[in-house]
C-alpha positions as CSV (number, residue, x, y, z in Angstrom):
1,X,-5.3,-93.2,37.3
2,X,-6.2,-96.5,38.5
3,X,-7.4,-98.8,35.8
4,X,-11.1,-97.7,34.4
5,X,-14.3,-99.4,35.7
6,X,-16.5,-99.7,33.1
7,X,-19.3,-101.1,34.5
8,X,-19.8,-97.6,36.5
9,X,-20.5,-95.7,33.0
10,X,-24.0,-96.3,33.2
11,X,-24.4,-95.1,36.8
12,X,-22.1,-92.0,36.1
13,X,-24.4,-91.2,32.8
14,X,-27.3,-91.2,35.1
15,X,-25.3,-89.3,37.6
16,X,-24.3,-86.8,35.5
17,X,-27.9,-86.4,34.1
18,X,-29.9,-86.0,37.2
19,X,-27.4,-84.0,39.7
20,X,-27.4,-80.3,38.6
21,X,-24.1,-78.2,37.5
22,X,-22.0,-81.1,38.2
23,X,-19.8,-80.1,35.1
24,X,-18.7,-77.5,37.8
25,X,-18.9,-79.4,40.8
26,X,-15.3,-80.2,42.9
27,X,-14.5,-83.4,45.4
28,X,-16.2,-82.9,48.2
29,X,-14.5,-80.6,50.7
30,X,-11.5,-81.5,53.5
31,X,-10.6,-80.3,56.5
32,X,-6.3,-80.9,56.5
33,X,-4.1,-80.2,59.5
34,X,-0.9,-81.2,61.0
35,X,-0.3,-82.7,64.4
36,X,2.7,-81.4,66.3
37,X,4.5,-84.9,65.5
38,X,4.3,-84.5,61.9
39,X,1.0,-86.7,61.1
40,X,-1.3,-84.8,58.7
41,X,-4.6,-85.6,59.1
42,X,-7.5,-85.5,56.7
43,X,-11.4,-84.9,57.5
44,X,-14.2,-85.3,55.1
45,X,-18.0,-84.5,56.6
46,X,-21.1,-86.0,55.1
47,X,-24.0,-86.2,58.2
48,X,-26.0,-87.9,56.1
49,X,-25.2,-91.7,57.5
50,X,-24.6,-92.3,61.1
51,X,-20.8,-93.9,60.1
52,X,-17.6,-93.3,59.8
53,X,-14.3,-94.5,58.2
54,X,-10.8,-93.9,59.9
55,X,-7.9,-94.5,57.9
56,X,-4.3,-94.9,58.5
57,X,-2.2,-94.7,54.8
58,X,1.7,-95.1,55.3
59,X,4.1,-94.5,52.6
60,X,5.5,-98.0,52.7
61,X,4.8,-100.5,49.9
62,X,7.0,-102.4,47.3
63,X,8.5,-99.5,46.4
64,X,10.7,-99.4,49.6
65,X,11.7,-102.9,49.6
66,X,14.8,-104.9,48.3
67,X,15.2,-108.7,47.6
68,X,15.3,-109.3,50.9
69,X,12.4,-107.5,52.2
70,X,10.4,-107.9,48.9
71,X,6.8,-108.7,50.6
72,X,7.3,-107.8,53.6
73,X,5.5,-104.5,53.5
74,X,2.4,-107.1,53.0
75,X,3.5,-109.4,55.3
76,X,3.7,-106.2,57.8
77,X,0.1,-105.7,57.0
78,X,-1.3,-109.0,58.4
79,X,0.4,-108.0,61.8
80,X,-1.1,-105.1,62.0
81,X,-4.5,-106.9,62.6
82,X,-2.8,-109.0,65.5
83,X,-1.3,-108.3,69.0
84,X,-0.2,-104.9,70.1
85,X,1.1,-103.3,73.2
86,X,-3.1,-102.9,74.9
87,X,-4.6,-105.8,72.6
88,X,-1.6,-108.1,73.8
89,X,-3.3,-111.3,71.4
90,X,-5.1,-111.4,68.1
91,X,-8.3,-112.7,69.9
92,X,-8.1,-109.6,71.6
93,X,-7.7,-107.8,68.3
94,X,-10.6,-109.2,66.9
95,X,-12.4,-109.2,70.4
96,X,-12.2,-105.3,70.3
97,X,-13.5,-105.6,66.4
98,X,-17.0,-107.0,67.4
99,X,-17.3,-105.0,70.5
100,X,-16.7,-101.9,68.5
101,X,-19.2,-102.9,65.4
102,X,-16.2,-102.5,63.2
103,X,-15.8,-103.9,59.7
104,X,-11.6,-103.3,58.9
105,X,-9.4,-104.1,56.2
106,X,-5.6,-103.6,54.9
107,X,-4.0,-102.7,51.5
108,X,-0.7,-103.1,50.7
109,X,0.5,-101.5,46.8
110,X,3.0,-99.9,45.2
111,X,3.7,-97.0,46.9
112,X,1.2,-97.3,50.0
113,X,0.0,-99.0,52.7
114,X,-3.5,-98.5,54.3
115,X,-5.0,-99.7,56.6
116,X,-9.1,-99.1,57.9
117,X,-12.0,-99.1,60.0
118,X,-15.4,-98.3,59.9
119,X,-17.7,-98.1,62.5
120,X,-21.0,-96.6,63.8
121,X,-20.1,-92.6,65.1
122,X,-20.8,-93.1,68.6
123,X,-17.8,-95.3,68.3
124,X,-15.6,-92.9,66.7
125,X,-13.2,-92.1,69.7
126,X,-13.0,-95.5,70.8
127,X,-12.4,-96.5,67.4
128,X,-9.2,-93.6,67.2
129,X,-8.3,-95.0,70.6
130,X,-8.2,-98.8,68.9
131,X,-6.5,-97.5,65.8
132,X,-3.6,-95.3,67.8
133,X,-2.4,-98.7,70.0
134,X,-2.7,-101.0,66.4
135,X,-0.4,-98.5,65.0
136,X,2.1,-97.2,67.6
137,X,2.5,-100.6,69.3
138,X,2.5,-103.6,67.6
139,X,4.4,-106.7,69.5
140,X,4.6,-109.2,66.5
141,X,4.7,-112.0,68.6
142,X,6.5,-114.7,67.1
143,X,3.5,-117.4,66.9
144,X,1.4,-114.7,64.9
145,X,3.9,-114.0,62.6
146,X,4.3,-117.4,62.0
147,X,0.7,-117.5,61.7
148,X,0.7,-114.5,59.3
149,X,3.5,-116.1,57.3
150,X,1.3,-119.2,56.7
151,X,-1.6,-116.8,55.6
152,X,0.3,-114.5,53.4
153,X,1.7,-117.7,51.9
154,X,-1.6,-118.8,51.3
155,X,-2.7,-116.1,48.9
156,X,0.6,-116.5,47.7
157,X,-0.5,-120.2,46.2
158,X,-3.8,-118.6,45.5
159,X,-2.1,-116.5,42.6
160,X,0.2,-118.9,41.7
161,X,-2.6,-121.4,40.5
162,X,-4.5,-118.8,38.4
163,X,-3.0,-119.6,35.0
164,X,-1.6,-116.3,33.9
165,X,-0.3,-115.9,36.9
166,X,3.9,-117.1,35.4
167,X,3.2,-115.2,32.5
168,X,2.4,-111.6,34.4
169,X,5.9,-112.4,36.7
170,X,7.7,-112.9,33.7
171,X,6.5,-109.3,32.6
172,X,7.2,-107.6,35.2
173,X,10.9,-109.3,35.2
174,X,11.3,-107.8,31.8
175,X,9.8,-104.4,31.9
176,X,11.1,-103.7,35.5
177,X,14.8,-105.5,35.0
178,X,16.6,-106.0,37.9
179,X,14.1,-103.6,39.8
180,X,11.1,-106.0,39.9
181,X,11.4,-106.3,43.9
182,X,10.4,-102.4,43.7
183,X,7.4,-103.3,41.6
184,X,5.3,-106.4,43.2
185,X,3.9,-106.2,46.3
186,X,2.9,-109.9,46.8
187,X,6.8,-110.6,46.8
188,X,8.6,-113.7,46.9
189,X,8.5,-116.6,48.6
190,X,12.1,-116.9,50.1
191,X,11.9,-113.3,51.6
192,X,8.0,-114.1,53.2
193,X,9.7,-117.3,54.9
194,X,12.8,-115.6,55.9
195,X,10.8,-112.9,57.7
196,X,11.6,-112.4,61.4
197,X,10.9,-110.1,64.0
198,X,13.8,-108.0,63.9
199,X,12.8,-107.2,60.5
200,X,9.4,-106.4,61.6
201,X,10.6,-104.1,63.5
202,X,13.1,-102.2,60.9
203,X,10.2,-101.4,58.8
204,X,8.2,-100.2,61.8
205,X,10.9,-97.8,63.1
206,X,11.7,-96.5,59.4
207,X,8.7,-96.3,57.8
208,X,5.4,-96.5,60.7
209,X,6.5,-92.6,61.7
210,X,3.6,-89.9,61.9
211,X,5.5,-87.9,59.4
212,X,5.4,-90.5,56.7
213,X,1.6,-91.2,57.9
214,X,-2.1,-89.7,57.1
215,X,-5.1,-90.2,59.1
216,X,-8.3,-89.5,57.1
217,X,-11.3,-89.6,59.1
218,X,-14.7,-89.7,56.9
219,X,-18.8,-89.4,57.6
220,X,-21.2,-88.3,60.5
221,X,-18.0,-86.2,62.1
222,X,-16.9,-82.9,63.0
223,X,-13.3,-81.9,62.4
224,X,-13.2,-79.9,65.5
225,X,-14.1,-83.8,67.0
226,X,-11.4,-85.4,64.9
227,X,-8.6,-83.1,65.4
228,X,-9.3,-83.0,69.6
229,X,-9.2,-86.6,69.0
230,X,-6.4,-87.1,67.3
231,X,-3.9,-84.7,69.6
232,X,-5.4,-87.0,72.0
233,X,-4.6,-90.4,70.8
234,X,-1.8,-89.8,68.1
235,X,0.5,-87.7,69.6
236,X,2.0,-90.3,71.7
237,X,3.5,-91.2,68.0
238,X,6.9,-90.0,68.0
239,X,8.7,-88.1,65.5
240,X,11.1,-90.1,63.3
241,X,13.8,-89.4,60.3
242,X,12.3,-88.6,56.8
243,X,12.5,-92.7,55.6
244,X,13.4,-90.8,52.1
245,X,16.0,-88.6,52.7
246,X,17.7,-91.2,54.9
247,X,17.2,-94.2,51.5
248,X,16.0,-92.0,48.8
249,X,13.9,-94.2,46.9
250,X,15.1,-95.7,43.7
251,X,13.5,-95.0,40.2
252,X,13.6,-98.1,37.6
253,X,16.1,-97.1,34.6
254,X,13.9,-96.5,31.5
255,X,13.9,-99.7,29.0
256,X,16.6,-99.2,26.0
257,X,15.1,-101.2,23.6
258,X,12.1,-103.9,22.9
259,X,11.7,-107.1,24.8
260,X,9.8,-110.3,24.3
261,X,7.9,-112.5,26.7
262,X,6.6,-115.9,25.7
263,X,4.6,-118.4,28.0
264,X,2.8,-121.4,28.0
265,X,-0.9,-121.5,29.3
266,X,-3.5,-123.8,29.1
267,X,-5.7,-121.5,26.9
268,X,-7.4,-121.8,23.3
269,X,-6.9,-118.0,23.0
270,X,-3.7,-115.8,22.2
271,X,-3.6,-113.3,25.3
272,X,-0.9,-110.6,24.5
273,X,0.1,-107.4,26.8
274,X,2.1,-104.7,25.9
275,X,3.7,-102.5,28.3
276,X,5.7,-99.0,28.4
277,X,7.0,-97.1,30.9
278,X,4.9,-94.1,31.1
279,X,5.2,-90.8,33.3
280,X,5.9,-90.6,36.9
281,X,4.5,-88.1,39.3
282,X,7.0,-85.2,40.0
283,X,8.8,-85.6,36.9
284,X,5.7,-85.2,34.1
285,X,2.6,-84.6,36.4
286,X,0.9,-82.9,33.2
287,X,1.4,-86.5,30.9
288,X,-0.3,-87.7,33.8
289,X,-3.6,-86.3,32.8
290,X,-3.1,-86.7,29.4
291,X,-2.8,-90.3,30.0
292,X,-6.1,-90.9,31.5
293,X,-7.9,-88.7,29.1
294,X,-6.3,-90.4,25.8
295,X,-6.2,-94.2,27.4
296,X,-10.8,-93.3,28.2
297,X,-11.0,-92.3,24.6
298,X,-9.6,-94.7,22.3
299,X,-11.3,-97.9,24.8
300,X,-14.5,-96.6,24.3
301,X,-16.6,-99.2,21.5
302,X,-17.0,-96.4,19.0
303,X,-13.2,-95.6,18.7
304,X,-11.4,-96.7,15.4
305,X,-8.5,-98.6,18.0
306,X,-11.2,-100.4,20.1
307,X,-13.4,-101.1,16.8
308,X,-10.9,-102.0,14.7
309,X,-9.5,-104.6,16.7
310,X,-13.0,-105.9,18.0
311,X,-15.8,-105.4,15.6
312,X,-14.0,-106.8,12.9
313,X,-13.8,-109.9,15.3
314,X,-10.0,-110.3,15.3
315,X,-9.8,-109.4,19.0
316,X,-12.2,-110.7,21.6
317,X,-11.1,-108.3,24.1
318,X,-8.9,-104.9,24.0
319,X,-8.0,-102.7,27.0
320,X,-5.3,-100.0,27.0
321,X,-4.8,-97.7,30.4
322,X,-2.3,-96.3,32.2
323,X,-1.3,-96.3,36.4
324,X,-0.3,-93.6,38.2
325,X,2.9,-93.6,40.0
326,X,5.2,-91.2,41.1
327,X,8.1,-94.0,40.2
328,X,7.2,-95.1,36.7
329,X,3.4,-95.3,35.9
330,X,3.1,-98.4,33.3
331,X,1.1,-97.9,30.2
332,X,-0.6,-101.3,29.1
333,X,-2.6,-102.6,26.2
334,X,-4.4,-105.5,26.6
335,X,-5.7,-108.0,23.6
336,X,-7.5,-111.4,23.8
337,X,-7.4,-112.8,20.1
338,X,-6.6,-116.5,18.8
339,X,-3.4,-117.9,17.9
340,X,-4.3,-118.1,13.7
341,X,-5.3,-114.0,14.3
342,X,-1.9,-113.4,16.3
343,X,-0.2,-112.0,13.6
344,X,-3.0,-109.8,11.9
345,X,-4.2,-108.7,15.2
346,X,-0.5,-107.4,15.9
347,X,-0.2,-105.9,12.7
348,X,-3.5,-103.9,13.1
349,X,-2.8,-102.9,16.5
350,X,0.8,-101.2,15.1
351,X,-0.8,-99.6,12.2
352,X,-3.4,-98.1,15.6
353,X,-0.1,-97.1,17.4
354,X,1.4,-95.9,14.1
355,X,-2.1,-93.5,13.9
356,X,-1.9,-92.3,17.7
357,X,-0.7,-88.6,16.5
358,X,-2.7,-88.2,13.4
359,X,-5.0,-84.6,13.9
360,X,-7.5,-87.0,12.6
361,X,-7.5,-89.6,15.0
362,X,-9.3,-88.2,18.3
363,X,-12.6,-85.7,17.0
364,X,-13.6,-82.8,19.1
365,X,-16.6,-84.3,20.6
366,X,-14.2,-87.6,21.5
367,X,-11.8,-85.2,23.5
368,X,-14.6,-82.9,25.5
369,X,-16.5,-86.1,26.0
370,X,-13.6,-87.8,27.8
371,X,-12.9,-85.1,30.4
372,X,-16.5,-84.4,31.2
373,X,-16.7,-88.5,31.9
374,X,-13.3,-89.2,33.3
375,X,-14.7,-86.2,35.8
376,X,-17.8,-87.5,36.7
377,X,-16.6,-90.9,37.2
378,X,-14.3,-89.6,40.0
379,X,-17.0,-87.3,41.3
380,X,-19.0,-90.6,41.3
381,X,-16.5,-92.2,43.9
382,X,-16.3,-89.7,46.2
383,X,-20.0,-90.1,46.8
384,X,-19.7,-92.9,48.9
385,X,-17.0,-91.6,51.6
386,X,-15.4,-95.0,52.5
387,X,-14.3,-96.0,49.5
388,X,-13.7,-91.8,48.6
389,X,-10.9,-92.5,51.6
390,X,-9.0,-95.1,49.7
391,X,-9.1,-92.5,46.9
392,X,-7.5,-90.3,49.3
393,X,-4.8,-92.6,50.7
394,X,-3.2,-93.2,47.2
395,X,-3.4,-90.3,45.7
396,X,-2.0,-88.7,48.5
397,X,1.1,-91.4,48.6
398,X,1.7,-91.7,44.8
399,X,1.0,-88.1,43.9
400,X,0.3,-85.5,46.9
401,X,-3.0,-84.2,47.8
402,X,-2.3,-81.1,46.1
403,X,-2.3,-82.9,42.8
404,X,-5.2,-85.0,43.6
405,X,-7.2,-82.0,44.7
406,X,-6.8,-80.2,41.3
407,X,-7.1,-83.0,39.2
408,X,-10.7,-82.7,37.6
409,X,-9.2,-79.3,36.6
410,X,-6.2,-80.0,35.2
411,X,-8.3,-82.8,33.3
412,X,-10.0,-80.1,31.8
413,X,-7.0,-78.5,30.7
414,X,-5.7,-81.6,28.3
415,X,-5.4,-80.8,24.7
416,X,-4.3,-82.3,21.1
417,X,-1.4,-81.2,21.2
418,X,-0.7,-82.4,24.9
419,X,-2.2,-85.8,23.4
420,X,0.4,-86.0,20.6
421,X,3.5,-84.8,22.9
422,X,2.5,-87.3,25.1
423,X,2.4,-90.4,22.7
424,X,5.9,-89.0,21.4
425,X,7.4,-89.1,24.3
426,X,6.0,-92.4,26.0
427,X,4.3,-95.1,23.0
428,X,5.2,-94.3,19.3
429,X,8.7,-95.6,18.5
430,X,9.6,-96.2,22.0
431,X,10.9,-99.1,23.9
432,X,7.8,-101.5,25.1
433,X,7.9,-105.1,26.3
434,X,5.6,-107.8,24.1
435,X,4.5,-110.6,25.9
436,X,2.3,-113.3,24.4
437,X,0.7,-116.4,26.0
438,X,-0.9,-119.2,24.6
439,X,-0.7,-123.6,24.2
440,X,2.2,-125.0,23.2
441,X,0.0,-126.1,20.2
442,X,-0.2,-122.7,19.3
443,X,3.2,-121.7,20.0
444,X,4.7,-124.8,17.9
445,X,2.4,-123.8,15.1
446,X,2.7,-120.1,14.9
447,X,6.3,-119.5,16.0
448,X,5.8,-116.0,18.0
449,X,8.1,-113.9,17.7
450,X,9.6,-110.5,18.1
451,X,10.5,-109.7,14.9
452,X,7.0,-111.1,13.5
453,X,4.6,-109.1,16.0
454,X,6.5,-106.4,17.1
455,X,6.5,-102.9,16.0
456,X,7.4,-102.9,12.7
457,X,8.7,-98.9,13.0
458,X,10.7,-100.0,15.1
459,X,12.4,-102.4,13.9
460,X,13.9,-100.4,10.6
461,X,15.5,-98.3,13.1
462,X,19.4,-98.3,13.4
């Protein structure tokens, strides 16, 4: 799943307390149907709010993209919000925005693009109207992309100044070798500049197809409404080749042994990631569950992994999760220590690893407690229906909506011995990447290395 927020535990605790026979309770209902064209289209009621969200997701993202194009799906994203065939400018664009009442945004990931607007529901086929053209017919005018190219640029140099910014590249170099253009959605810099129209275009003929598209429509609708809205306004979208069986997409080649990382920042502390690949979607859907139950249980402050490292003070902060993807999920653990505790911490967090299996390790309570919360905190989400559509967009990109709408059950489903396959087969004795950032003071003095903080198992291995 999508790294945890902790700050929601309260609200879901409170949630789960005073809305009855949640602990049975589902994702709230969809309407799902298929245009003629190929689109699916997705519909979620709640009449309790006079608004609505409409949604376009595309599976387009990082994922698709070589050197050459790496960013572009991003860059793509930008344009969207510019000139299209009706809207023939970008103050037009935005002219239609305010007239509408609309509030709109884009994502770019992995393995998705979305893109969304949300608007009061007497609106709503105006706003499908607006969304159809912005979709079907954009011009990408060569002054806006320019323009777009500047701006895309800009949050470019945005991440570049923040100071772990080197050290996270040189991760993903490492644990995604020779694949990272599959893996970072910001992209690079040569491939942004080199950006034309022509190659605007190639993604929009191969990838901006109905059949590769979902419209989700939430709020104060009807699905009757929606779906005599959509054959209205989306059926104009023509038909194109699966993208995937034209370019099947390309799944990164599992690490074959440990890596190190080491970087400079301007930082009193020791920060340190480790990373594994974990399971994909559609290869091990069930160690997908697992992952999210055991990764909720040994972060919470009562664990012996997260109190180990933190109560004894050795580690100021400690975070270990894992992200769903259908090509190669990462599993991370994240520790803020200082550079004097580097080694101890390391040692302590191995001897944690070492412990993962051990019957002993996750209690009863620990395990039942996990699912009920990892459940509620995704009921919690899906209360409020524009953010419950972004939900919908990924999961249906990375994972299927078939997946995503049996999840809370197949949480429910996760046992010890699902835990203990599941470390065996991604995190105990397996190939990780160890990166480690901190002064050069603190480098010079404590000489990090692999062979000093790595996994000492490991490392007696043949």
């Amino acid at each position: 799943m999508k790294p945890p927020v902790r700050i929601l535990l309260f609200f879901c605790f409170l949630f789960t307390i005073f809305t009855p026979f949640r602990a049975s309770a589902q994702l709230p209902p969809w309407t799902r149907f298929k245009l003629d064209n190929g689109l699916e289209v997705l519909v979620v009621e709640n009449h309790l709010t006079p608004i609505v969200t409409i949604e376009i997701a595309v599976k387009n993202g990082s994922f698709t993209e070589n050197p050459e194009y790496n960013g572009l799906s991003h860059l793509y994203e930008h344009m969207f919000f510019t000139a299209n065939a009706r809207d023939t400018t970008e103050d037009d664009f935005l002219g239609r925005v305010d007239d509408l009442g609309i509030v709109y945004n884009g994502e770019t990931h992995e393995e998705q693009v979305e893109y969304y607007f949300t608007l009061p529901k007497q609106n709503l086929e105006e706003g499908m109207d607006f969304m159809a053209w912005a979709i079907t017919s954009p011009l990408f005018k060569p002054d806006e992309l320019h323009k777009q190219k500047e701006v895309v640029l800009g949050e470019f140099d945005r991440d570049e100044a923040e100071p772990l910014f080197k050290f996270g590249r040189k991760m993903e170099k490492a644990m995604w070798d020779g694949w990272m253009s599959r893996k970072e959605p910001l992209g690079e810099r040569p491939a942004i500049y080199a950006a034309t129209q022509d190659m605007m275009h190639t993604i929009q003929h191969k990838y901006y197809i109905p059949n590769n598209s979902l419209l989700i429509v939430t709020g104060d609708v009807h699905a009757e409404d929606v779906k005599a809205l959509a054959a209205k306004y989306f059926l104009r979208w023509q038909h194109g080749p699966d993208p995937f069986l034209v370019d099947p997409p390309q799944r990164c080649p599992p690490l074959t042994a440990p890596a190190f990382v080491l970087d400079t920042v301007d930082e009193p502390r020791a920060i340190v990631k480790v990373q594994w690949h974990g399971p994909s979607i559609g290869v091990d859907d069930k160690g997908t569950y697992v992952a999210d139950v055991f990764s909720y249980i040994i972060t919470q402050p009562e664990h012996e992994f997260t109190k180990t490292l933190e109560e004894s003070g050795l580690a100021q902060g400690i975070n270990f999760w894992y992200y769903t993807q259908r090509y190669v999920g990462p599993i991370t653990a994240d520790i803020v220590t200082t550079p004097q505790n580097l080694d101890h911490v390391m040692q302590i967090f191995w001897g944690q690893v070492a412990k993962f299996d051990d019957p002993s390790y996750i209690s009863d309570e620990e395990l039942e407690t996990a699912k009920s919360v990892l459940r509620t905190q995704t009921l919690f989400r899906s209360e409020k229906l524009s953010s419950f559509s972004h939900d919908l967009a990924f999961w249906w990109a990375a994972a299927g909506l078939d997946y995503y709408g049996h999840y809370l059950d197949d949480l429910s489903k996760v046992t010890r011995k699902d835990i203990a396959d599941y470390v065996h087969r991604y995190i105990q004795n397996r190939p990780y990447v160890l990166g480690v950032a901190m002064s050069r003071d603190g480098i010079a003095t404590e000489q990090p290395t692999l062979a000093k903080l790595g996994n000492p198992r490991m490392q007696t291995q043949p």
